[in-house]
MARGURO-985913 format. One record per residue (C-alpha): residue number from 1; x, y, z; residue in three letters. Coordinates in steps of 0.2 Angstrom, whole numbers, plus 5000, padded with zeros to 4 digits. Example, Ala and Ser with C-alpha at 12.3 -4.5 7.8 and 13.67 -1.06 7.14 Angstrom:
<bakols>
 resi    x    y    z resn
    1 5062 4978 5039  ALA
    2 5068 4995 5036  SER
</bakols>
This chain:
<bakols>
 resi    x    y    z resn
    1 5038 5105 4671  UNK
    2 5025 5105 4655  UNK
    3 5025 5085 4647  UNK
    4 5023 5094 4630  UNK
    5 5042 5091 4624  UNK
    6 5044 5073 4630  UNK
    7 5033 5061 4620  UNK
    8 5038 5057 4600  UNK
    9 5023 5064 4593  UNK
   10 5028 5079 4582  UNK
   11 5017 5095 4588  UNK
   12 5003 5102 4575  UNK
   13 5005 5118 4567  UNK
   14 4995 5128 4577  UNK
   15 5006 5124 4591  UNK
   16 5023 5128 4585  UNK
   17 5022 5139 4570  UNK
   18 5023 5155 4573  UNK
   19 5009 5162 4560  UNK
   20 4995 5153 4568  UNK
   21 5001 5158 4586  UNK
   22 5002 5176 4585  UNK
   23 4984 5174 4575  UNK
   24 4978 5166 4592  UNK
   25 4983 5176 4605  UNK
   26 4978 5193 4593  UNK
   27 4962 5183 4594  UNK
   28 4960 5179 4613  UNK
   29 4969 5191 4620  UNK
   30 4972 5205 4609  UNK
   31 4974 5220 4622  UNK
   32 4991 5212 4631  UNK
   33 5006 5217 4628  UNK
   34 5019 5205 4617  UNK
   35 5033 5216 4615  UNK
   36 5043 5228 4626  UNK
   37 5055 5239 4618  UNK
   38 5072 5248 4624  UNK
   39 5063 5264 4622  UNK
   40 5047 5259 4634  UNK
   41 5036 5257 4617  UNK
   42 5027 5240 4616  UNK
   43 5014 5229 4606  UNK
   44 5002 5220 4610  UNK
   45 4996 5205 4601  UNK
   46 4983 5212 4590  UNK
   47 4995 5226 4586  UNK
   48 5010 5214 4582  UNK
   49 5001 5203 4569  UNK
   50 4994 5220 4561  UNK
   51 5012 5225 4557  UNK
   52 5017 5209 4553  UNK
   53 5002 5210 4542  UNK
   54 5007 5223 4532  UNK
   55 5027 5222 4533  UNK
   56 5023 5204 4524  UNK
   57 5014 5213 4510  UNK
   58 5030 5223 4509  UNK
   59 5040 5207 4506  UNK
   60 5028 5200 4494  UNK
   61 5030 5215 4485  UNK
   62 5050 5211 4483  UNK
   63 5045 5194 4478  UNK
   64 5048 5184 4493  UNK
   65 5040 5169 4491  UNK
   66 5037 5153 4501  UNK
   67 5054 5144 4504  UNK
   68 5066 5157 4500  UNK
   69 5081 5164 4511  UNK
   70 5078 5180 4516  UNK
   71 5095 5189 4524  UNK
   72 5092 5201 4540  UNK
   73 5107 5210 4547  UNK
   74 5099 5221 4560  UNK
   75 5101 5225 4578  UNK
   76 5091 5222 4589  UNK
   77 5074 5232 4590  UNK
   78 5058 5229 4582  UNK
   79 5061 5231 4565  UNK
   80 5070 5214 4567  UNK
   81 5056 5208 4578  UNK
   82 5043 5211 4564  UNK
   83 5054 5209 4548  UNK
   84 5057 5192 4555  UNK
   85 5039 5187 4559  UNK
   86 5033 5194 4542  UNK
   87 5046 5183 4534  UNK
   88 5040 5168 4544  UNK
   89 5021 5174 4537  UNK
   90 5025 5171 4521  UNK
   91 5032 5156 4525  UNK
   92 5050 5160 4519  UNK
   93 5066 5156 4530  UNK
   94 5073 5170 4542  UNK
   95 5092 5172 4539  UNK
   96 5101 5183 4554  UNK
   97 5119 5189 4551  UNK
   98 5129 5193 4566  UNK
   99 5133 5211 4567  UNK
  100 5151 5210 4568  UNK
  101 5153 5200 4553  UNK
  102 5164 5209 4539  UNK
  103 5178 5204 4525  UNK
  104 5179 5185 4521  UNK
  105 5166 5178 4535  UNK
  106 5152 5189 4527  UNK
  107 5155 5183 4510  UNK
  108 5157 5167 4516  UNK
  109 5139 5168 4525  UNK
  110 5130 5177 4508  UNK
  111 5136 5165 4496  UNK
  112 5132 5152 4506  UNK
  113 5112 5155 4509  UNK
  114 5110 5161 4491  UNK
  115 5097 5173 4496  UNK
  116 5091 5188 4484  UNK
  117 5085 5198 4495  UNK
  118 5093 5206 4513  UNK
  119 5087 5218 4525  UNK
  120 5099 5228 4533  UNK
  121 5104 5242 4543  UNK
  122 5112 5255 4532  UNK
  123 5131 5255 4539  UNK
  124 5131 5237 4539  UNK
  125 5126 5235 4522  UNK
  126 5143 5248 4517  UNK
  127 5152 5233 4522  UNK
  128 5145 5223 4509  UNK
  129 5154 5233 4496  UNK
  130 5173 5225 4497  UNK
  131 5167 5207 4495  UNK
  132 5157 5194 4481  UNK
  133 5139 5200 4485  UNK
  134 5134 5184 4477  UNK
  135 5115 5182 4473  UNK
  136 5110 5198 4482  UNK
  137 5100 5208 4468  UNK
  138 5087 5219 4481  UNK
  139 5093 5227 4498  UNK
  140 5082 5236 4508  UNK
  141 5088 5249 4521  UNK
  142 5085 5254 4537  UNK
  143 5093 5273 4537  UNK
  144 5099 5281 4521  UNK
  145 5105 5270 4508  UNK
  146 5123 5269 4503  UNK
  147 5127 5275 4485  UNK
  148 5127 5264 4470  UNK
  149 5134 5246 4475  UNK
  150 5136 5238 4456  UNK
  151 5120 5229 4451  UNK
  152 5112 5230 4471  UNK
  153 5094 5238 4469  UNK
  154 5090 5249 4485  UNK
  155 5075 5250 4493  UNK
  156 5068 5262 4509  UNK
  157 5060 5256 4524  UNK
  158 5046 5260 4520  UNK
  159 5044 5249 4505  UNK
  160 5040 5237 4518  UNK
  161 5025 5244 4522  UNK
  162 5014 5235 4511  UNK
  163 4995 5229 4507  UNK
  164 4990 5217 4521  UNK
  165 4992 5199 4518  UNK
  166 4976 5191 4529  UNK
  167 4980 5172 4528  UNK
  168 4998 5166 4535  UNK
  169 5007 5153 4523  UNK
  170 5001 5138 4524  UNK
  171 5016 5130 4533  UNK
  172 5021 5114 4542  UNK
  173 5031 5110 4560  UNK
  174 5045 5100 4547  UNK
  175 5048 5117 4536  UNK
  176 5062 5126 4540  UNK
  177 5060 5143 4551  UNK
  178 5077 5150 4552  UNK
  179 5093 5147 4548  UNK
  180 5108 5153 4562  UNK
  181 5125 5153 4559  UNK
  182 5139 5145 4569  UNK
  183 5151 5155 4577  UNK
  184 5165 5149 4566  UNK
  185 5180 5146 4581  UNK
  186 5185 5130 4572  UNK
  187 5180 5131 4555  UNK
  188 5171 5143 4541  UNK
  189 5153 5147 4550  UNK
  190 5139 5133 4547  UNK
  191 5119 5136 4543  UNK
  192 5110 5127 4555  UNK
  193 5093 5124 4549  UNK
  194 5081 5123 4561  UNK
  195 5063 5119 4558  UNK
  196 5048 5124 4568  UNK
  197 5047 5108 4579  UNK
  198 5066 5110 4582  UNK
  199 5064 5128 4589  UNK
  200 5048 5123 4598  UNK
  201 5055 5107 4605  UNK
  202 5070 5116 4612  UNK
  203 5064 5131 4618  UNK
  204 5049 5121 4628  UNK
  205 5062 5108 4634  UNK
  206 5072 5125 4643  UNK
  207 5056 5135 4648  UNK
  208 5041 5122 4651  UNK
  209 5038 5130 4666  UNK
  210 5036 5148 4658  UNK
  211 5017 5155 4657  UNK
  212 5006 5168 4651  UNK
  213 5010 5179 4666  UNK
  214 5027 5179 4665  UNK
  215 5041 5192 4655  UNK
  216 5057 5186 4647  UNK
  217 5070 5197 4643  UNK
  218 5080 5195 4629  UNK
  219 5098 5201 4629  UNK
  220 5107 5192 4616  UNK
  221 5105 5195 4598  UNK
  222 5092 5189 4587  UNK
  223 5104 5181 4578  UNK
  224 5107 5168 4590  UNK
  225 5097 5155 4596  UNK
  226 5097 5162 4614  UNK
  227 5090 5178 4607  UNK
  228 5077 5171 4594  UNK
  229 5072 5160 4609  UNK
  230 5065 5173 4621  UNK
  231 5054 5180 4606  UNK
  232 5047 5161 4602  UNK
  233 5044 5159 4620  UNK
  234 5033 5171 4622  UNK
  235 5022 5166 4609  UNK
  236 5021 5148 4615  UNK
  237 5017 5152 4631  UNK
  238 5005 5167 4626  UNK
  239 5018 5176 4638  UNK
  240 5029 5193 4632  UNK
  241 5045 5199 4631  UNK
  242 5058 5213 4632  UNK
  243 5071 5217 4621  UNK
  244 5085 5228 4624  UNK
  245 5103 5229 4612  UNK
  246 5113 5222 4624  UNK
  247 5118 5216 4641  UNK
  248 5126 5227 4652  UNK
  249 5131 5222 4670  UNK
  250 5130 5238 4676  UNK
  251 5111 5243 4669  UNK
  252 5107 5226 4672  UNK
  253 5094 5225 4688  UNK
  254 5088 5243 4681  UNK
  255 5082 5234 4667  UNK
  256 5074 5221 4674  UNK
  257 5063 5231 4688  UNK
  258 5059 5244 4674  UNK
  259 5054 5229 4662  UNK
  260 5046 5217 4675  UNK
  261 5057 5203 4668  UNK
  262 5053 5187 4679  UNK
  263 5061 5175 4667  UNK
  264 5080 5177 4658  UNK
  265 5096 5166 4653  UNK
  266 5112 5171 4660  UNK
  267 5126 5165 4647  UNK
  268 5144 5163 4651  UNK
  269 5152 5177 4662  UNK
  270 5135 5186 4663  UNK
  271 5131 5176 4680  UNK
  272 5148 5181 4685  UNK
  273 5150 5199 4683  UNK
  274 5133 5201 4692  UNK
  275 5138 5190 4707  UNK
  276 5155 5200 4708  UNK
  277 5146 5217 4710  UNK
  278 5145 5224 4726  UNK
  279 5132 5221 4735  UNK
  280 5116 5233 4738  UNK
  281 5102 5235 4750  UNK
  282 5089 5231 4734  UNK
  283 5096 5215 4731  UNK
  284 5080 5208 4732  UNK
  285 5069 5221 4726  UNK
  286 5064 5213 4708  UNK
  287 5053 5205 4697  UNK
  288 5064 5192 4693  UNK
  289 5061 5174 4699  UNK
  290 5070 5163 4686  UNK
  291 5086 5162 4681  UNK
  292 5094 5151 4666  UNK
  293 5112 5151 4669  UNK
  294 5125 5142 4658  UNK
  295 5134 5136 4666  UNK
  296 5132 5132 4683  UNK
  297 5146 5137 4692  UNK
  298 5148 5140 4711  UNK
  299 5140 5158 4705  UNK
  300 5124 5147 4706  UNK
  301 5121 5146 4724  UNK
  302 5129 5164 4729  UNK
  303 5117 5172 4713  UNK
  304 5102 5162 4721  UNK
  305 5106 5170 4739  UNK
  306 5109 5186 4735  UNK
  307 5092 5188 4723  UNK
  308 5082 5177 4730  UNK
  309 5077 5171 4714  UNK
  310 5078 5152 4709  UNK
  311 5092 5145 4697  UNK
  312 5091 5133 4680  UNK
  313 5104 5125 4669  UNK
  314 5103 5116 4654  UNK
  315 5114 5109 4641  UNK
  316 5111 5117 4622  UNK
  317 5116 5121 4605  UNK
  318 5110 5129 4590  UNK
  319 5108 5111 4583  UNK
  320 5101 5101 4596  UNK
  321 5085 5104 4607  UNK
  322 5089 5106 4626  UNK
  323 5095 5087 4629  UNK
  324 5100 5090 4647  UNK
  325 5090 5101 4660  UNK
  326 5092 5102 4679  UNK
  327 5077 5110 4691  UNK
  328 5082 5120 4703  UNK
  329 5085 5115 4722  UNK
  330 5090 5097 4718  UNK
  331 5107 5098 4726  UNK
  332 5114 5098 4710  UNK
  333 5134 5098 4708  UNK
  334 5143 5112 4704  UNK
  335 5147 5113 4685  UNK
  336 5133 5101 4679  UNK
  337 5124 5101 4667  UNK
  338 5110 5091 4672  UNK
  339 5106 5075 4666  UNK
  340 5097 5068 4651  UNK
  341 5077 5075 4649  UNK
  342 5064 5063 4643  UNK
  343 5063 5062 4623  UNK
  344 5081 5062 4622  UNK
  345 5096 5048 4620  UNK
  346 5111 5052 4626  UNK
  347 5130 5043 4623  UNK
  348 5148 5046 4629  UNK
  349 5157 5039 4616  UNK
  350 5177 5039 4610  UNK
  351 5183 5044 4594  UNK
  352 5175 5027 4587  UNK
  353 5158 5029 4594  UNK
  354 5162 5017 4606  UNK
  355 5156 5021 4624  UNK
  356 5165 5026 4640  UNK
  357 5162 5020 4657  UNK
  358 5156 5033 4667  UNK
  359 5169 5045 4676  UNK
  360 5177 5045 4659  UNK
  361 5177 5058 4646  UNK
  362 5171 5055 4628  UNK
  363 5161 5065 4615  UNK
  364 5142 5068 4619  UNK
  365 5133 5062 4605  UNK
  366 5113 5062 4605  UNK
  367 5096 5055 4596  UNK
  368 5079 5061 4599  UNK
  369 5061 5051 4600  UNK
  370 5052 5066 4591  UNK
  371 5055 5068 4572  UNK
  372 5063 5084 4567  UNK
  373 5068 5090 4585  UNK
  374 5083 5093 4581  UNK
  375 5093 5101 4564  UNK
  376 5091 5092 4550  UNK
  377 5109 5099 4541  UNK
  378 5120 5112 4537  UNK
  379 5113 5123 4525  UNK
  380 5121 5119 4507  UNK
  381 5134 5109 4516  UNK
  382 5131 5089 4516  UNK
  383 5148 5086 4522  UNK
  384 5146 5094 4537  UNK
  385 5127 5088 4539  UNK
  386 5136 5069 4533  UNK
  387 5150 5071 4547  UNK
  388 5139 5077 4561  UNK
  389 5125 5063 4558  UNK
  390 5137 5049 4556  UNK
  391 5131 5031 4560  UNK
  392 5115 5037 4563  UNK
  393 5119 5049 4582  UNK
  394 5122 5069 4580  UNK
  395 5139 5073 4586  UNK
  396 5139 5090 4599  UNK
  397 5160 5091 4597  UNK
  398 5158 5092 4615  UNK
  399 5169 5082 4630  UNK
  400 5159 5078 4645  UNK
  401 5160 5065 4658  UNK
  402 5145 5057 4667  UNK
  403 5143 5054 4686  UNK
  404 5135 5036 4694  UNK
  405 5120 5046 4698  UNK
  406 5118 5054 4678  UNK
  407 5123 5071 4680  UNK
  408 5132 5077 4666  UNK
  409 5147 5088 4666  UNK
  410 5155 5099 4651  UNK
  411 5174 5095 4650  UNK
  412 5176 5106 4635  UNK
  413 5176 5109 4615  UNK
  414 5186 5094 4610  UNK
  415 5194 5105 4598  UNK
  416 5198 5118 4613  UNK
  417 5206 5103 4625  UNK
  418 5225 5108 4629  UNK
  419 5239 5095 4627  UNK
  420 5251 5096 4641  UNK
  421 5266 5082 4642  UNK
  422 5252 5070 4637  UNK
  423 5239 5074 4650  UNK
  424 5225 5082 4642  UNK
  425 5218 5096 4651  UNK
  426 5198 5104 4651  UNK
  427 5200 5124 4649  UNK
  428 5184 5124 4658  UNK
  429 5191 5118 4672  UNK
  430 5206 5128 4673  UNK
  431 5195 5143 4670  UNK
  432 5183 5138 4685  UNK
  433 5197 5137 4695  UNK
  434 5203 5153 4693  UNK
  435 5187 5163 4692  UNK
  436 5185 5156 4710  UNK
  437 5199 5169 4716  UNK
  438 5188 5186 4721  UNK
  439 5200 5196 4713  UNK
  440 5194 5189 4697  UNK
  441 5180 5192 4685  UNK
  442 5185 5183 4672  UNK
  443 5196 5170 4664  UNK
  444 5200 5160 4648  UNK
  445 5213 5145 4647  UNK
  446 5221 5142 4632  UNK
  447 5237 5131 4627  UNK
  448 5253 5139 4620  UNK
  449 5268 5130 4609  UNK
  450 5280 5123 4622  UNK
  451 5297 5121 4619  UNK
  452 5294 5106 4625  UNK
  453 5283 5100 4612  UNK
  454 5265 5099 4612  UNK
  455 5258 5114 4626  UNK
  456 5258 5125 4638  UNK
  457 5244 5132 4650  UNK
  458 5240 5151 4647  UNK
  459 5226 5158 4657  UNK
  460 5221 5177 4651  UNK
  461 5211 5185 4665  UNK
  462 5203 5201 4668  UNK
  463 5200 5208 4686  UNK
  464 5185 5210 4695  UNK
  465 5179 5229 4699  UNK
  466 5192 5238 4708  UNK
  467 5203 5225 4711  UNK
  468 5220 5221 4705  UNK
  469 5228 5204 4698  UNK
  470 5244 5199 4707  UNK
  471 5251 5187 4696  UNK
  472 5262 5176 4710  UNK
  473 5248 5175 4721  UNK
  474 5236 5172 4710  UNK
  475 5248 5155 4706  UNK
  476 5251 5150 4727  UNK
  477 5230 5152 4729  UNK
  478 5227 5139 4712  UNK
  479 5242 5126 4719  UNK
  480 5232 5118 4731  UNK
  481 5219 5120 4721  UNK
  482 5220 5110 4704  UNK
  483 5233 5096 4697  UNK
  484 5251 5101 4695  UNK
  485 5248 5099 4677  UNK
  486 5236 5110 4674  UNK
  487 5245 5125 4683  UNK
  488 5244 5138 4671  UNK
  489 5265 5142 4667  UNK
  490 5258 5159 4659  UNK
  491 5246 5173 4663  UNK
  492 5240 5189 4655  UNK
  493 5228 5201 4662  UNK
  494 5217 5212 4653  UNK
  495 5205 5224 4656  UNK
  496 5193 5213 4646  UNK
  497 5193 5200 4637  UNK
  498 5187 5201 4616  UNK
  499 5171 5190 4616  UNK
  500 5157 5189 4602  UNK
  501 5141 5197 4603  UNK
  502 5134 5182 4612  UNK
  503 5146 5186 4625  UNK
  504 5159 5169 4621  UNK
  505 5177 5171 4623  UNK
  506 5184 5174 4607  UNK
  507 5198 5162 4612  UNK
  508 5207 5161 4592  UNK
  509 5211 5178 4595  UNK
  510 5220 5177 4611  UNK
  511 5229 5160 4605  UNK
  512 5235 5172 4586  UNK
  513 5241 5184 4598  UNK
  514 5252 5171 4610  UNK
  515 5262 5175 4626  UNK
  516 5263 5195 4623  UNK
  517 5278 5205 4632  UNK
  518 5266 5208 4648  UNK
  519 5264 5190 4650  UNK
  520 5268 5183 4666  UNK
  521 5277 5169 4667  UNK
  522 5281 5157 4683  UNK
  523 5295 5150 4676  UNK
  524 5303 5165 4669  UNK
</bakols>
């Protein structure tokens, strides 16, 4: 593992801002490829920084300046890659909208960055008509432009293309890059800020051992920090990657032997889906040697059999910079998250910020040695930055527990914990339980009203290919299995379960629709 990340020294500029970088490695190596698109196009590195080049004269054009919020709500492809670099050029802040955002959550997320200008695909930017555009004066389209939208000035693609600006903006590893916004499952979205030596940091921390030979894929949107990540990877390590819209389980090992992916991150039930496949005589015919999977669950040791490829975990958020990191073949327990990386402090506290003993659960909060590793606020938002950095520790809103021998272990959100006859109970590991069952590919665990007071257990599951969900046996295999008071009272099956683009559970929506008529219930 690369010792860049663990010292408190903060990196130079031409290590971790991404100007100076793709200038380098246009430089040194200017023939190899960067970018690998869905459509088996690429760019090399001399290529790249000529179209970032031009698309930043595009944006100079439209009055970008140094510091200000620029708004991209694109898929992904490479316009995103290279709107988002030329932005970076300039020295102004890249500001991804998630693609499912409508109605309240994406006036909520406009008025809050304050940005004039957005770049957008043109069906999304229809969407922008029912709400308060706020300070949105300039829209540039990629596709036709809707009609007349009150005061919006429109402006084609190719406005973009622009006199070259030579020189990158003079910009520093404490300047914010981007800004990504929370996913908004217990409150109104948050704009993390996150500088250069936050993304570089975190990123490193994950991927130190990554190098110039190897590919990453990137299969989460570039407006999340999983997505984003993959792209500044590559440029750290003078490595490439390949980006395709989204993941797909059955397309998956197609991909990766048609990209030469060595290097990815499996996220939730991504892991899952692909161990639950059948199994096929090319197994083990791939690129790929590295897996990140988050989390690791007993998936781990049957993914790294099957593939013969080596598995990774880690502990992150948009906020923080990759805290707790496990190496592979350590024996490490199932559903750790490894233990605390050098550079880092790490706490178990209660709701006072007093700590627990180990084997107890409290709230992970963290501190790092290096200055502006980790977000420095909430964009236009100091009551969330002032709660969050309270007495001086940022506060994840995370449950873990710690073992004797410093392995860490996610309990749950705190705000996601289920109440049941005063025993609280993790989802997480209800969930792990039930996704053990073969029949099942996934599962989410969420508490009900009780009649009772407080909750009851409801898992909603969805079955693995080709299989069905008995209900009552699905119950006798989990009795032995789990504490009597976490056995779930109710379960749903569905053919799949709504997630977010970043492929999360979208467990507020299965909680609003409650115990439905096909809702099993073992009591009933």
């Amino acid at each position: 593992m690369s010792d860049i990340w663990t010292g408190s020294a903060v990196p130079s500029a031409d290590a971790c801002v991404t100007g100076p970088l793709l200038e380098r490695y246009a430089r040194e190596t200017p023939d190899k490829v960067f970018a690998l698109f869905e459509d088996g196009s690429s760019w090399t590195y001399e290529q790249t920084l000529a179209i970032v080049q031009k698309m930043a004269g595009g944006l100079r054009a439209l009055g970008v300046a140094q510091g200000d919020y620029v708004n991209v709500w694109l898929p992904n492809g490479r316009e995103a890659v290279a709107v988002w670099l030329a932005i970076n050029w300039l020295g102004a802040i890249y500001v991804p909208i998630n693609l499912a955002y409508r109605g309240n959550i994406l006036e909520h997320v406009v008025a809050n960055g304050q940005a004039r200008l957005m770049i957008a695909q043109s069906e999304l930017a229809e969407r922008l008509r029912t709400i308060d555009r706020a300070c949105l004066t300039d829209i540039v389209t990629l596709g036709d432009a809707p009609e007349a939208m009150g005061d919006i000035r429109f402006h084609k693609w190719e406005s973009l293309d622009g006199p070259k600006v030579a020189d990158p903006a003079k910009v520093m590893p404490w300047d914010v890059q981007m800004v990504i916004y929370t996913s908004g499952t217990t409150g109104p979205s948050k704009g993390v800020l996150v500088t250069y030596c936050h993304s570089y940091t975190s990123i490193n921390a994950a991927f130190g051992y990554v190098g110039p030979d190897d590919r990453y894929l990137v299969a989460l949107p570039l407006f999340h920090i999983s997505g984003t990540g993959g792209v500044l990877l590559a440029l750290y390590s003078g490595a490439s990657f390949a980006l395709i819209t989204q993941f797909s389980t059955s397309n998956f090992w197609r991909v990766v032997r048609e990209t030469g992916t060595t290097c990815l991150v499996l996220l939730g039930v991504m892991a899952a889906f692909l161990a639950k496949e059948a199994p096929r005589d090319d197994d083990r015919d791939h690129p790929l040697r590295s897996v990140m999977m988050v989390p690791y669950t007993e998936d781990a040791a049957v993914f790294e059999s099957r593939f013969g490829c080596e598995v990774r975990t880690c502990f992150n958020m948009t906020e923080i910079s990759t805290p707790l990191v496990a190496e592979p073949g350590g024996n490490l327990p199932v559903s750790s998250c490894g233990t605390v990386r050098a550079g880092v402090e790490a706490r178990l506290v209660d709701a006072n910020d007093v700590d627990v003993a180990d084997g107890e659960i409290g709230e992970l909060i963290l501190r790092c040695d290096r200055p502006w590793s980790m977000t420095i606020g909430y964009l236009n938002n100091p009551e969330a930055t002032a709660t969050a950095w309270r007495n001086g520790w940022f506060h994840t809103g995370d449950a873990f527990r710690r073992d004797e021998g410093g392995n860490y272990f996610f309990v749950d959100r705190i705000k996601d914990a289920i109440r049941r006859r005063g025993e609280n109970i993790s989802s997480f590991e209800v969930e792990s339980d039930v996704c053990s069952h073969t029949s099942i590919r996934e599962a989410a665990a969420i508490g009900v009203p009780s009649p009772f007071g407080e909750e009851e257990v409801m898992v909603v599951v969805a079955p693995a290919p080709g299989e069905k969900i008995d209900p009552k046996k699905l119950i006798e295999f989990l009795e032995p299995r789990m504490a009597g008071f976490m056995l779930p009272r109710y379960i749903r099956t569905m053919d799949d379960l709504p997630k977010t683009p970043t492929q999360k559970v979208q467990k507020h929506l299965l909680r609003a629709e409650g115990i439905t008529t096909d809702t099993f219930d073992r009591l009933g």
